[in-house]
C-alpha positions in Angstrom: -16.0 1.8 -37.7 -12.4 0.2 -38.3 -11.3 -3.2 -37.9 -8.3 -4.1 -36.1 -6.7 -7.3 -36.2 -7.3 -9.6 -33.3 -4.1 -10.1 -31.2 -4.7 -13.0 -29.0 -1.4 -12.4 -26.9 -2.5 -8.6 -26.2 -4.0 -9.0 -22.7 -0.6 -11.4 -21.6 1.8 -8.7 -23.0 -0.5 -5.5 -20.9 -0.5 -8.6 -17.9 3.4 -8.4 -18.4 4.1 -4.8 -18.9 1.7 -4.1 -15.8 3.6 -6.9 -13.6 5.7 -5.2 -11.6 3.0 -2.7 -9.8 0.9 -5.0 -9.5 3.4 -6.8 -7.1 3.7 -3.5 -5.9 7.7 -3.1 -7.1 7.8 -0.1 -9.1 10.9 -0.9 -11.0 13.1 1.6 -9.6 14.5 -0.1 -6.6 15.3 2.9 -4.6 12.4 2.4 -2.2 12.9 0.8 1.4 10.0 -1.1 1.3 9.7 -4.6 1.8 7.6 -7.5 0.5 6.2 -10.9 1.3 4.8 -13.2 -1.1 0.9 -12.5 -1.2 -1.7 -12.8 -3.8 -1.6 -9.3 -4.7 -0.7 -5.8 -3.3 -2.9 -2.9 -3.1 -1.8 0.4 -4.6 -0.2 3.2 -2.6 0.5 6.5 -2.2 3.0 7.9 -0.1 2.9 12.1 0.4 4.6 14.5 3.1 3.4 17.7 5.0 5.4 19.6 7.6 3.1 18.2 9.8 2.6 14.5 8.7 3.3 11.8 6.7 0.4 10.5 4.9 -0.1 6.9 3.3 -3.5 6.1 0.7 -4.1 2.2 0.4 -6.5 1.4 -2.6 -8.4 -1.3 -1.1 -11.8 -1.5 -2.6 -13.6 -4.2 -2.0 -11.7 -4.8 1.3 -14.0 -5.2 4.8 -12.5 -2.9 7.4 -12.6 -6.3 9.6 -10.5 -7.9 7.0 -7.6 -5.1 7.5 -4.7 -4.9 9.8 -2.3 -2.2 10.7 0.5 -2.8 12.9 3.7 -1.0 13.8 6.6 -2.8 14.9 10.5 -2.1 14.9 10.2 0.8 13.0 8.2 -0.6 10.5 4.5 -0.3 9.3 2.6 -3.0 8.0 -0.5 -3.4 6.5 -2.4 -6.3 6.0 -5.7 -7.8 4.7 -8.4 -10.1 2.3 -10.1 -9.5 -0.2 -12.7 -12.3 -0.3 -14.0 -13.7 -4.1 -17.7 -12.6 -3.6 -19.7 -16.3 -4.2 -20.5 -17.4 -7.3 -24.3 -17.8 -8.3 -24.8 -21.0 -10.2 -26.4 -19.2 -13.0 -24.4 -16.6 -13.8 -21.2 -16.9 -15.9 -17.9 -14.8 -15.0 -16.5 -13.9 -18.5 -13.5 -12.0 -17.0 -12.3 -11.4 -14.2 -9.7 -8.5 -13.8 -9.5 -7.7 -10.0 -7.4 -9.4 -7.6 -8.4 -11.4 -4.6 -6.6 -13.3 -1.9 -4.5 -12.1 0.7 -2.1 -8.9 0.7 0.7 -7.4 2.4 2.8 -3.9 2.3 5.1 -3.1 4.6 7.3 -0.1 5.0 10.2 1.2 6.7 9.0 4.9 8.8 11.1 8.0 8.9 12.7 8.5 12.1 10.4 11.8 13.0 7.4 9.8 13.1 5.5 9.5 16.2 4.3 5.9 16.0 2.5 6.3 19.3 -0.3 9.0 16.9 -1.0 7.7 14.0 -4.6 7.9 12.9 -6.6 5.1 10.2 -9.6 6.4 8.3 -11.3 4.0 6.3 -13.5 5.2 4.0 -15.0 4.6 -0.2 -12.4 2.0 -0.5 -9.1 4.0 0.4 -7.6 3.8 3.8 -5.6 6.6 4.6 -2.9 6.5 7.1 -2.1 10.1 9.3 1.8 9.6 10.7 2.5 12.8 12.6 6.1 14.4 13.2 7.4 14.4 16.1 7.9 18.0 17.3 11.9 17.9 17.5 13.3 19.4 20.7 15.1 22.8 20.9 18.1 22.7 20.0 20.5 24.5 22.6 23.7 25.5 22.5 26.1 24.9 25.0 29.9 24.2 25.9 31.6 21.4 26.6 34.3 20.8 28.9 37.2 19.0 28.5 38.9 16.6 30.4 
């Protein structure tokens, strides 16, 4: 066994270094995403097929009653709760690392998605979101006359 010395400012420095995802900005800027002031914001992942886009929420701990999706001018957003469980008078919390209060993500959708099919499973904590692509017409070729 080795002894290390005690850093009392360690957890505020991780805290620190861990801030930005935690408000859900991951530092590079580049993404289209937009976000309100909330108590916390869940992770996400974001993937692509040739058939869909697909969205994972980590919400665990999250009622499905305690979730909203909604889609509006082109943008999806996700809301929610996660509730502090009640405290029993005889127990002691000695930390408490999870986050709790109210969340929301919202994100701008691709133009090729069909917002009239989207799909919500909710299920072990994860909430995955099914955005189909809109089958894109045939292009045809034609001429155009002049006037």
């Amino acid at each position: 066994m080795s002894l290390s010395r005690w850093n009392p400012f360690r957890e505020f420095e991780e805290f620190f270094n861990q801030y930005p995802r935690l408000l859900g900005k991951g530092g590079t800027g580049a993404s289209q995403e937009l976000m309100t002031a909330t108590d916390w914001a869940p992770a996400v992942d974001i993937s692509e097929t040739p058939e869909a886009y697909l969205i994972k929420a980590e919400l665990a701990g999250v009622k499905r009653e305690d979730i909203q999706v909604k889609i509006e001018g082109g943008q999806l957003s996700l809301r929610g709760e996660r509730r502090f469980e009640k405290e029993d008078k005889d127990s002691k919390q000695h930390r408490v690392e999870r986050f709790y209060g109210s969340f929301s993500r919202v994100f701008s959708l691709p133009e090729d998605a069909d917002e009239e099919q989207i799909k919500a499973e909710y299920k072990d904590g994860v909430l995955n979101l099914t955005l189909p692509k809109r089958a894109e017409a045939a292009r045809r070729s034609r001429d155009v006359n002049i006037e």
